[in-house]
C-alpha positions as CSV (number, residue, x, y, z in Angstrom):
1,X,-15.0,-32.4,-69.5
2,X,-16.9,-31.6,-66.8
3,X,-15.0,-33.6,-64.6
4,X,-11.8,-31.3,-65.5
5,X,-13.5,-28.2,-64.8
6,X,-15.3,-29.3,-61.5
7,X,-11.4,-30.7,-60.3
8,X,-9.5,-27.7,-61.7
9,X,-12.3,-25.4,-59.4
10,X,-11.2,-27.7,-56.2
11,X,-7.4,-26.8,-57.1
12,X,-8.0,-23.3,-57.2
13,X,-10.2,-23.8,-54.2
14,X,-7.7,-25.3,-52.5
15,X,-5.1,-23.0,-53.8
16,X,-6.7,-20.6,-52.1
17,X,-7.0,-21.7,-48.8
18,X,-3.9,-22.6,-48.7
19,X,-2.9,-18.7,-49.0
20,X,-5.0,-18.2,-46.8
21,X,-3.6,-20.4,-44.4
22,X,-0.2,-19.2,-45.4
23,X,-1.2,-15.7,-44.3
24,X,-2.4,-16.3,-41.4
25,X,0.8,-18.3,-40.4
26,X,2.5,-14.8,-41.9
27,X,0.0,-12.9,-39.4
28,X,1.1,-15.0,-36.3
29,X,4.7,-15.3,-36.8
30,X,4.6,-12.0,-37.1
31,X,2.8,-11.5,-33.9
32,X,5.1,-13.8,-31.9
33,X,7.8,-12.2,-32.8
34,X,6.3,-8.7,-32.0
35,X,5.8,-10.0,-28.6
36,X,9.1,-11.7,-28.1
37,X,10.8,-8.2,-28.7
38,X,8.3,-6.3,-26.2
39,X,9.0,-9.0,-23.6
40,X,12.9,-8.5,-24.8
41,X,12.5,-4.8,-24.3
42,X,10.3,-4.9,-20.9
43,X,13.2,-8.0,-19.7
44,X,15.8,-5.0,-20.6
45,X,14.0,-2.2,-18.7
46,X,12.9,-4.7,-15.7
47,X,17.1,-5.6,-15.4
48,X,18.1,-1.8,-15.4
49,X,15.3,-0.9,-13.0
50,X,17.0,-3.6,-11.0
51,X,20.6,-2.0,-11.2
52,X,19.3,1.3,-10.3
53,X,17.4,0.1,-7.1
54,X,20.6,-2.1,-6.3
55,X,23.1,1.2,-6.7
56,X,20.2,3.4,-4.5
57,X,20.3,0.9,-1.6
58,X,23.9,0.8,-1.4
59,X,24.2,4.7,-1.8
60,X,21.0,4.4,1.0
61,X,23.4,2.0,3.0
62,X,26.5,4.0,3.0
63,X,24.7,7.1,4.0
64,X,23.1,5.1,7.3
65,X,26.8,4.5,8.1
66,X,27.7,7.3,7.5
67,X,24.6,9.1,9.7
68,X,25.4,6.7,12.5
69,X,28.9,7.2,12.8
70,X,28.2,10.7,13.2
71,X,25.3,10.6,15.4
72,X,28.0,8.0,17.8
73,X,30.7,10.6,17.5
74,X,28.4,13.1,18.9
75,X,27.3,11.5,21.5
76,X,30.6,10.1,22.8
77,X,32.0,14.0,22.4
78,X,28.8,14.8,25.1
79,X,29.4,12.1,27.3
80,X,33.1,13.1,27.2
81,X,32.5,16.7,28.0
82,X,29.7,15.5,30.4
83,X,32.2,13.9,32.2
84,X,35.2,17.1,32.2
85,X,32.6,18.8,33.6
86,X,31.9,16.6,36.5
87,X,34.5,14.2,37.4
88,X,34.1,11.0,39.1
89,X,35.7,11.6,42.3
């Protein structure tokens, strides 16, 4: 008899660390997934913060053309009016 009672308390011993070992498996699955979706989320923000740096350089780019072609304009409209006011003779 005793030997039923002192095996039945190692079952339930054992029956209890197994739950506790199935919680904690609960607890960490639960945390790896918690981190997989930040990392989704920070991989999400990371590639739009990408696209909006890559649009702003090219809008940056275009208007550097844009300022140079101006800026050459001008100074072929002065050198051309430099030159109707003094002709090479």
């Amino acid at each position: 008899m005793d030997e039923y009672f002192e095996t039945k308390k190692k079952v339930e011993q054992k029956k209890i660390e197994l739950k506790n070992l199935s919680d904690k498996f609960k607890e960490l699955r639960s945390l790896v997934y918690d981190y997989k979706d930040k990392k989704e989320e920070e991989m999400k923000q990371l590639s739009q913060d990408y696209e909006g740096f890559k649009k702003e350089i090219e809008k940056n780019k275009e208007d550097y053309e844009k300022i140079i072609e101006i800026a050459t304009n001008e100074i072929e409209n002065f050198i051309e009016k430099a030159n109707l006011g003094n002709p090479v003779q």
